[in-house]
C-alpha positions as CSV (number, residue, x, y, z in Angstrom):
1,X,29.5,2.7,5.9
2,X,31.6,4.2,3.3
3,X,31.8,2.0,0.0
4,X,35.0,1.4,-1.3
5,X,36.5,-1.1,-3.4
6,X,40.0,-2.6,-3.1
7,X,41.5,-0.9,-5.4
8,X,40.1,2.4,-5.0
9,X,43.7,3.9,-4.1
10,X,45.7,1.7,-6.2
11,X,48.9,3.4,-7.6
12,X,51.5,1.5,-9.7
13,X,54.9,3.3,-8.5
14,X,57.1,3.4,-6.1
15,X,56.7,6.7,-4.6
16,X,53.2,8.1,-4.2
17,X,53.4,12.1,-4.7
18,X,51.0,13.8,-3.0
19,X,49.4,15.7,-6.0
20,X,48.8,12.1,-7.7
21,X,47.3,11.0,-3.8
22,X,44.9,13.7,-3.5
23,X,43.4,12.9,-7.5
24,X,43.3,9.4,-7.0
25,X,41.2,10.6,-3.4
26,X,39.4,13.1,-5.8
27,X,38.3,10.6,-8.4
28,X,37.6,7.6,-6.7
29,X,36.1,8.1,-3.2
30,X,32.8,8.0,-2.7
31,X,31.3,10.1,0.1
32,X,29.0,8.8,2.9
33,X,25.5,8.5,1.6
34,X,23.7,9.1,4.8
35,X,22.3,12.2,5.4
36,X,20.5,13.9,8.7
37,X,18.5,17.2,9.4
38,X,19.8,19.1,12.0
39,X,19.1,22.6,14.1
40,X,21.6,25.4,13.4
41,X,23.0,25.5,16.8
42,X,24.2,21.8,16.4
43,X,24.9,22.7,12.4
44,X,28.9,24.1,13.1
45,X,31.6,21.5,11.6
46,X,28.6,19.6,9.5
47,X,29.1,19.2,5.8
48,X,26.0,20.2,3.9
49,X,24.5,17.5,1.6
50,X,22.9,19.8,-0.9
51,X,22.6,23.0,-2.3
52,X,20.9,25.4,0.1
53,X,18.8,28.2,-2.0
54,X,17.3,31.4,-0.1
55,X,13.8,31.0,0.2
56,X,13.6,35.1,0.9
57,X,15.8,38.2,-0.4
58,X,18.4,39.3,2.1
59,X,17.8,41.6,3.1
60,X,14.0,41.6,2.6
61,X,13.5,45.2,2.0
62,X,14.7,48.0,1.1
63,X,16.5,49.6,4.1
64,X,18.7,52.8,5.5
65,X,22.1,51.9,6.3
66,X,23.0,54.7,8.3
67,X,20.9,57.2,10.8
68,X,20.1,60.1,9.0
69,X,16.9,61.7,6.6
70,X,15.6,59.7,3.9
71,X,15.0,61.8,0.7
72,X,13.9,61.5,-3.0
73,X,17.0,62.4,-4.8
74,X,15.7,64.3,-7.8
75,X,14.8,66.8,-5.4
76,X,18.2,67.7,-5.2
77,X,19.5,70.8,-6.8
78,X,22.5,69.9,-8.9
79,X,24.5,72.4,-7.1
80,X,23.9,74.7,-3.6
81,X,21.8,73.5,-0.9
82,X,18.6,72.3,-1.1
83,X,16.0,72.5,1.8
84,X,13.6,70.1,2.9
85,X,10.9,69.9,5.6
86,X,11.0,66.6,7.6
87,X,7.2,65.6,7.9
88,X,8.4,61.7,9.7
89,X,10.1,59.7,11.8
90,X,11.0,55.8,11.0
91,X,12.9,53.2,13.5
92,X,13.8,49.8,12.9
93,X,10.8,47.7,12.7
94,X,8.2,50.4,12.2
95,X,6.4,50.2,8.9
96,X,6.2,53.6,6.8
97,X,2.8,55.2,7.0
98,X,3.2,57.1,3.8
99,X,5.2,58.2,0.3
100,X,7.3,61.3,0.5
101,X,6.1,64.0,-1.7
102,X,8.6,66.3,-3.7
103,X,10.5,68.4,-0.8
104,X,10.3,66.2,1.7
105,X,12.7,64.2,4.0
106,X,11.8,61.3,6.3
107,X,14.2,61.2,9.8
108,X,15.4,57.6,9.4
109,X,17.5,55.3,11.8
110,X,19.7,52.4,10.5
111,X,17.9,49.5,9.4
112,X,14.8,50.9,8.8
113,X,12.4,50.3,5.8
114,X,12.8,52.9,3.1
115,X,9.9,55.3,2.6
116,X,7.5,54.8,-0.4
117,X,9.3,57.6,-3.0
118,X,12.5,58.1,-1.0
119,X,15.5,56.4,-2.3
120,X,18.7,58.3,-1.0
121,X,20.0,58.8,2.8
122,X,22.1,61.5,3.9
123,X,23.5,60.6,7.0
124,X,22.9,63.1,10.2
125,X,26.3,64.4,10.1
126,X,25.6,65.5,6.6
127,X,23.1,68.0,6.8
128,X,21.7,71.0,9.1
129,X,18.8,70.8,11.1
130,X,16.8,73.6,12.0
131,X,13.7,73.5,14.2
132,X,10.9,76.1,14.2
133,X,7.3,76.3,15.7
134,X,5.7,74.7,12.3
135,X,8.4,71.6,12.7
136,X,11.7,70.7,11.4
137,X,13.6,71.3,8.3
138,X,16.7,70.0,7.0
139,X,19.5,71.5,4.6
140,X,21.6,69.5,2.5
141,X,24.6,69.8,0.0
142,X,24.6,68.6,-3.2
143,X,26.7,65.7,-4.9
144,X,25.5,63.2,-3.0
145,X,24.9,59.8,-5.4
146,X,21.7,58.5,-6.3
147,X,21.2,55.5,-3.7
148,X,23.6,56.6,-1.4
149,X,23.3,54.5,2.2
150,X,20.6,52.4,1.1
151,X,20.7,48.6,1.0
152,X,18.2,47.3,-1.5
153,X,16.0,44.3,-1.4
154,X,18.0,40.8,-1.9
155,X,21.3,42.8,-2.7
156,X,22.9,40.0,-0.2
157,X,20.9,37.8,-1.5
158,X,18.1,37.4,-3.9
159,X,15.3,34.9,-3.5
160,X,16.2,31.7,-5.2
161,X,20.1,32.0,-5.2
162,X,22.8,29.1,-3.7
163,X,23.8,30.5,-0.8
164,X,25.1,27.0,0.5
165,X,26.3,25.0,-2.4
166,X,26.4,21.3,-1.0
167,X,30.2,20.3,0.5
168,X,30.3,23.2,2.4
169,X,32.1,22.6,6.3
170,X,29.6,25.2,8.0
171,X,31.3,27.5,10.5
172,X,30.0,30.5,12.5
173,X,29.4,32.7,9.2
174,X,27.3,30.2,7.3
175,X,25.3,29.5,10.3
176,X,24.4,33.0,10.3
177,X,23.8,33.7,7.1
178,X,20.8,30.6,7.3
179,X,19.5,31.8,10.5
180,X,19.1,35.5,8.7
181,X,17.0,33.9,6.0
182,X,14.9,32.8,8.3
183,X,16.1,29.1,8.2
184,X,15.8,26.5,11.5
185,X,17.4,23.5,10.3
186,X,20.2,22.4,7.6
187,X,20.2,19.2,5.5
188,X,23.9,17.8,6.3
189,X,25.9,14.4,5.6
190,X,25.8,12.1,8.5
191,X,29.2,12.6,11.0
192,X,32.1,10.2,10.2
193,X,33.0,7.1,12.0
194,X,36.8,7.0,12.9
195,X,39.0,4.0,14.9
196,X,42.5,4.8,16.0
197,X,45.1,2.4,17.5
198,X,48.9,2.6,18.2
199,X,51.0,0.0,17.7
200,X,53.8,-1.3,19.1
201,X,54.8,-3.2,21.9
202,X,57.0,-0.3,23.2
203,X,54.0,2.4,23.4
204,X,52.5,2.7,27.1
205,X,49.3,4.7,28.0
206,X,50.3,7.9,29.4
207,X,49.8,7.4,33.4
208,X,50.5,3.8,33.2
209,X,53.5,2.1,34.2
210,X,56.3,2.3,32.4
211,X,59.3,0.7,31.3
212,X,63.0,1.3,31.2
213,X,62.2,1.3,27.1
214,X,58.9,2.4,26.5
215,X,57.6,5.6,25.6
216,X,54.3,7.3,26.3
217,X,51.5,7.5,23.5
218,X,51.1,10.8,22.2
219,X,50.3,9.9,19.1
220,X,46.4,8.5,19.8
221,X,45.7,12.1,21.9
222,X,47.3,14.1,18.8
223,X,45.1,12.3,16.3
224,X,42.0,12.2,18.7
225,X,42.3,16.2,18.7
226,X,42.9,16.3,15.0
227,X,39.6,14.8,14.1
228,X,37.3,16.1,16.7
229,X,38.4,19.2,15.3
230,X,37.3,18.1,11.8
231,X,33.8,16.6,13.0
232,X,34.5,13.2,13.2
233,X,32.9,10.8,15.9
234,X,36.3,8.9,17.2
235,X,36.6,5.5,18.8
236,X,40.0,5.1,20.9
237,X,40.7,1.5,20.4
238,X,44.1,1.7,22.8
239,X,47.4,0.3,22.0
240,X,48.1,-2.8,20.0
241,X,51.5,-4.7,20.6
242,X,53.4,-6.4,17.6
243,X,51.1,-9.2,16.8
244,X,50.2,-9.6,13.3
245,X,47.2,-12.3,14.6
246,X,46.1,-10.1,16.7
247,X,46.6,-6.8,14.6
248,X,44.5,-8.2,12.2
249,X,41.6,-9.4,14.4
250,X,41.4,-5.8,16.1
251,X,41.4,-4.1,12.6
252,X,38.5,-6.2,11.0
253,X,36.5,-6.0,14.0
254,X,37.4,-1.7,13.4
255,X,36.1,-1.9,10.3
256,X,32.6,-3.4,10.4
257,X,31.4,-0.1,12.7
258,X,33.8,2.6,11.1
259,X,34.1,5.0,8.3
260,X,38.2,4.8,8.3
261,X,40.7,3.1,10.9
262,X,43.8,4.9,11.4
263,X,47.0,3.3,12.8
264,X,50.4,5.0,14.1
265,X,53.6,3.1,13.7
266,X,54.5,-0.3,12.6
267,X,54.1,0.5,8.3
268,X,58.1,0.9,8.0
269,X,59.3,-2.1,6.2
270,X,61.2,-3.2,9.5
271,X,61.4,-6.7,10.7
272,X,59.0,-5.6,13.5
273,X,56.4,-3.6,11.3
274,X,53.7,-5.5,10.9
275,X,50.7,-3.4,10.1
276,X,51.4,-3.8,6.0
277,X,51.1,-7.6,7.0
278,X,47.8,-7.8,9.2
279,X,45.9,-5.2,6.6
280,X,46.8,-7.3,3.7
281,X,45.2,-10.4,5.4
282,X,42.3,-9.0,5.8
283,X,41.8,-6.3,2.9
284,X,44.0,-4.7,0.7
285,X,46.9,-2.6,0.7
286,X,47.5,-0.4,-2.5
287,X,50.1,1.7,-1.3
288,X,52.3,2.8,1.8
289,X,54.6,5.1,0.9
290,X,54.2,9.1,-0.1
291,X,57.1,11.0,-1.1
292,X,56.9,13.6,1.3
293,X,59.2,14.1,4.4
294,X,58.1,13.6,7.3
295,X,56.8,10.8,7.0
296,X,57.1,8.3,4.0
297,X,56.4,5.2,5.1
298,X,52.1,5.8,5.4
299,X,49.8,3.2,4.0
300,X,46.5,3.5,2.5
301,X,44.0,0.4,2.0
302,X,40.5,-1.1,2.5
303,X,39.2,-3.5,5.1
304,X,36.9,-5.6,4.2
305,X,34.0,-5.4,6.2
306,X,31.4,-8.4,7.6
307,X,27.9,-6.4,6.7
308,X,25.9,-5.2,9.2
309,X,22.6,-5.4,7.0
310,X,22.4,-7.2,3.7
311,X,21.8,-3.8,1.7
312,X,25.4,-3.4,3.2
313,X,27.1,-6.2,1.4
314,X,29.8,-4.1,-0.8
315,X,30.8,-2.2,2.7
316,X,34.7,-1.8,4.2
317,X,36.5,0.8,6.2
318,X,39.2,2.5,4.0
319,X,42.2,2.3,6.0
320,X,45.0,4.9,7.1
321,X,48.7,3.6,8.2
322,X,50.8,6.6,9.4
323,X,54.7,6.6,10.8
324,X,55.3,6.1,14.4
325,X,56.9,9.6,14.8
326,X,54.6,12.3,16.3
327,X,56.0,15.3,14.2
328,X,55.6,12.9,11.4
329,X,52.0,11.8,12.4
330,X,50.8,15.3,12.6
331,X,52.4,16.1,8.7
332,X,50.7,13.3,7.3
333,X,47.2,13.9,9.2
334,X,47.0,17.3,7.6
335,X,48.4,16.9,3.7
336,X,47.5,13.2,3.7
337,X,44.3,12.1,6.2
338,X,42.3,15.1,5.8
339,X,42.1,15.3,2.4
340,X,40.3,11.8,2.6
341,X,38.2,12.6,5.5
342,X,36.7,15.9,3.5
343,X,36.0,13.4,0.6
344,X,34.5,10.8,3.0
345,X,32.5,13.6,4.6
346,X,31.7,15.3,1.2
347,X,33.4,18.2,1.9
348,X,34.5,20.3,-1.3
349,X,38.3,19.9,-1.5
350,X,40.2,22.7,0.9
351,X,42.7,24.6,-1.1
352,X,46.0,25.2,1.1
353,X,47.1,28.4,0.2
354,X,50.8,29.1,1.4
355,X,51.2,32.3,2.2
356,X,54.9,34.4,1.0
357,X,57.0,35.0,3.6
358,X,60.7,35.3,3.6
359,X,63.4,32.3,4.6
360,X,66.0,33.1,7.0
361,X,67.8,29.9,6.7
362,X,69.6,28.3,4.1
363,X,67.8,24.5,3.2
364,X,68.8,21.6,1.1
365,X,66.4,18.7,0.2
366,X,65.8,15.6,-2.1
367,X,64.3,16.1,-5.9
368,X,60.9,14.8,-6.1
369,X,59.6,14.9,-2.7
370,X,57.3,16.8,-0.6
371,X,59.4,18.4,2.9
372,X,57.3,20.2,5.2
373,X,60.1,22.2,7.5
374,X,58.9,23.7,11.1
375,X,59.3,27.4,11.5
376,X,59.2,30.2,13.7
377,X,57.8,33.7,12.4
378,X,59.5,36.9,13.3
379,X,60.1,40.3,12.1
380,X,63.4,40.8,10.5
381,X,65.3,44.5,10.7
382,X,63.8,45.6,7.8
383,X,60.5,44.8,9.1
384,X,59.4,42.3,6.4
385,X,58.0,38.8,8.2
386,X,60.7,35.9,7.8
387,X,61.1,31.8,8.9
388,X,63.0,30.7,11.1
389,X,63.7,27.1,11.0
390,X,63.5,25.4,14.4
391,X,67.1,24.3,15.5
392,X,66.0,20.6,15.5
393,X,64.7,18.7,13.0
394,X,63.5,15.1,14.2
395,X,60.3,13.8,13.7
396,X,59.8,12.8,17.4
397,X,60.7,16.6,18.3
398,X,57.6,17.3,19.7
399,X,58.9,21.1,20.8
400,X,59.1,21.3,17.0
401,X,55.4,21.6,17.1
402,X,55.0,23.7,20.0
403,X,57.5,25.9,19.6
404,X,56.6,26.8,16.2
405,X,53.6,28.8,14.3
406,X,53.4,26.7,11.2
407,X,55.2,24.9,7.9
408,X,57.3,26.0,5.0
409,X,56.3,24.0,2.0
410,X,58.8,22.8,-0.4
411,X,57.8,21.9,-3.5
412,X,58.7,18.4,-5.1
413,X,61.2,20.7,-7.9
414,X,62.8,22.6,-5.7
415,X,66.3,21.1,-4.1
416,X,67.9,23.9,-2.2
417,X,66.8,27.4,-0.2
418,X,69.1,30.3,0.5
419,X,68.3,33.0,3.5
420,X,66.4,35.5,1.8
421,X,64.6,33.5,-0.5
422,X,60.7,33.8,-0.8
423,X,59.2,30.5,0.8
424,X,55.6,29.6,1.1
425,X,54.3,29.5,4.9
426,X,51.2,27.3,5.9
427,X,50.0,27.9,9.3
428,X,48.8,25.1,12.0
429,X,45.5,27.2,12.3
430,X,45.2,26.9,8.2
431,X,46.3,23.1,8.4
432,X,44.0,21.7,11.1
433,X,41.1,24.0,10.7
């Protein structure tokens, strides 16, 4: 279970800012402990628990990258042609049988082991060939560099090195770069535990009946998706009405099997919003709400947990409250949720980078607060890549999603945006990935 303490988010104001959220994450989460060997096929979306070092130099020998003749290059004349007889032949996975001598070239086919005394490659297209009775000879030009199209031992990677430094989310690319140094299995952090409810006594399962003034859930399948896609194992605990007794019962049981317990709805400071209620009678509730729009009113706390073993004593779920809104859910998953699930997972923190683009809207917005604004890409007449800001801005839009290809981020200091100003653009692939 993950350790936290009760005051492991604790923030004194008002207004949480999302910087001052992800240091307090940062410095005072602890990552899951548990760690598990697994094969490379089932290694993709695992979090590695320590540094991996190559136990061989990639690539482990010196090798042609091209097809062409393998030659020693001081046998070059510094200017003309220079001829040499080809007295070999080497294909991948042959071993070379002997050194070339002075004058000689090797034929040699991409990925081949260099030659004993060769060191250069021309490629094939580079030279002449001419055949004769005795064999084959080859002219070349000069210029060609010392080392030309060959890859040298460990110039990937040398022997020893961190290719895998621990907190790295393995994908395709770091998969194959184990399995080329000959490595079967990875040493990864154990897969975190998640619970998710919706609240509300309005919210009906999609399918079910449903009433003149209830709405379908969208907001468990959104947050479902969200974290299978980061590598979380997710327990669907259904819709909870408006009950604090019962709110509380169903979020303490959550908590003795989970990692983190995420609710939707109910964290407003309504009459009718009693999630803030039911956490705090069972754990503790340091903040719930985070100046970014949408979606201010999210929560963040620790249940406490009954232990499962006694070396489990210290153990609770941390504890995720988000709006009710599904635009809004699906903002604060990304800037706010998965920044603590990569620190629960230890994961090394993901940098966001927004990308320029250009705005072809005019925007005005509160000091001191985060807004994330859905946009549209397109190619203005000039050609250069500009937002378009969907024509509706509600967080229950859920079109505005659809419809769109990512966020403009405005910063906390900025209060208004005129068409043609330079906007950063952070794309859904960049946010849930």
């Amino acid at each position: 279970m993950a350790q936290l303490t009760d005051d492991c988010f604790a923030f004194s104001g008002p207004l949480l800012p999302l910087a001052e959220m992800e240091r307090l994450i940062a410095e005072r989460i602890v990552p899951v402990a548990q760690t598990e060997r697994v094969p490379l096929r089932s290694a993709r979306g695992r979090v590695t628990a320590a540094d991996l070092k190559a136990p061989v130099d990639l690539p482990p020998f010196d090798n042609s990258a091209v097809d062409g003749y393998a030659i020693r290059h001081a046998d070059l004349k510094t200017s003309g042609d220079t001829r040499f007889a080809v007295v070999g032949r080497l294909t991948a996975g042959r071993r070379p049988d002997a050194a070339v001598q002075p004058g000689q070239a090797v034929r040699i086919f991409t990925g081949a082991a260099m030659p004993a005394g060769a060191d250069t490659v021309f490629m094939q297209e580079d030279v002449t060939v001419q055949s004769t009775e005795t064999g084959d000879s080859i002219t070349a030009p000069s210029g060609l560099k010392l080392g030309a199209n060959r890859r040298l031992a460990g110039e990937d990677v040398p022997a020893g090195n961190v290719v895998l430094p621990a907190g790295t989310v393995l994908e395709a690319q770091h998969i194959a770069l184990a399995a080329a140094l000959g490595i079967t299995e990875l040493e990864v952090r154990r897969r975190l535990t998640v619970a998710i409810f919706s609240t509300g006594d309005e919210v009906v399962e999609p399918g079910a009946a449903r009433g003149a003034a209830a709405i379908y859930d969208a907001n468990r399948y959104l947050l479902s998706a969200l974290l299978e896609r980061l590598g979380a194992v997710v327990t669907d605990l259904g819709i909870l009405g408006d009950d604090p007794d019962a709110l509380s019962a169903a979020l303490a049981k959550a908590a003795v099997w989970h990692d983190l317990v995420i609710t939707s709805g109910g964290v407003s400071a309504g009459e009718a919003d009693h999630v803030r209620s039911a956490v705090e009678r069972i754990g503790s509730l340091v903040f719930w709400r985070v100046a970014i729009k949408p979606g201010r009113p999210v929560a963040m706390g620790v249940i406490r947990a009954a232990p499962r073993k006694a070396y489990e004593a210290n153990s609770g779920a941390a504890f995720v409250g988000l709006p009710g809104n599904p635009v809004a859910v699906f903002v604060t998953f990304v800037r706010v949720v998965k920044p603590l699930l990569l620190r629960l997972s230890g994961a090394r923190p993901q940098t966001l980078m927004a990308l320029p683009v250009r705005a072809a809207f005019a925007y005005k917005k509160k000091k001191d607060r985060r807004e994330y604004v859905r946009v549209a890409l397109r190619r203005g007449a000039d050609g250069e890549v500009e937002a378009v800001k969907h024509p509706q801005d509600g967080a229950g839009i859920l079109t505005s999603l659809t419809e769109t290809d990512g966020l403009l981020e405005f910063p906390e200091d900025v209060t208004s945006i005129v068409a043609g100003d330079r906007v950063g653009f952070l794309s859904y692939a960049a946010l849930v990935g």
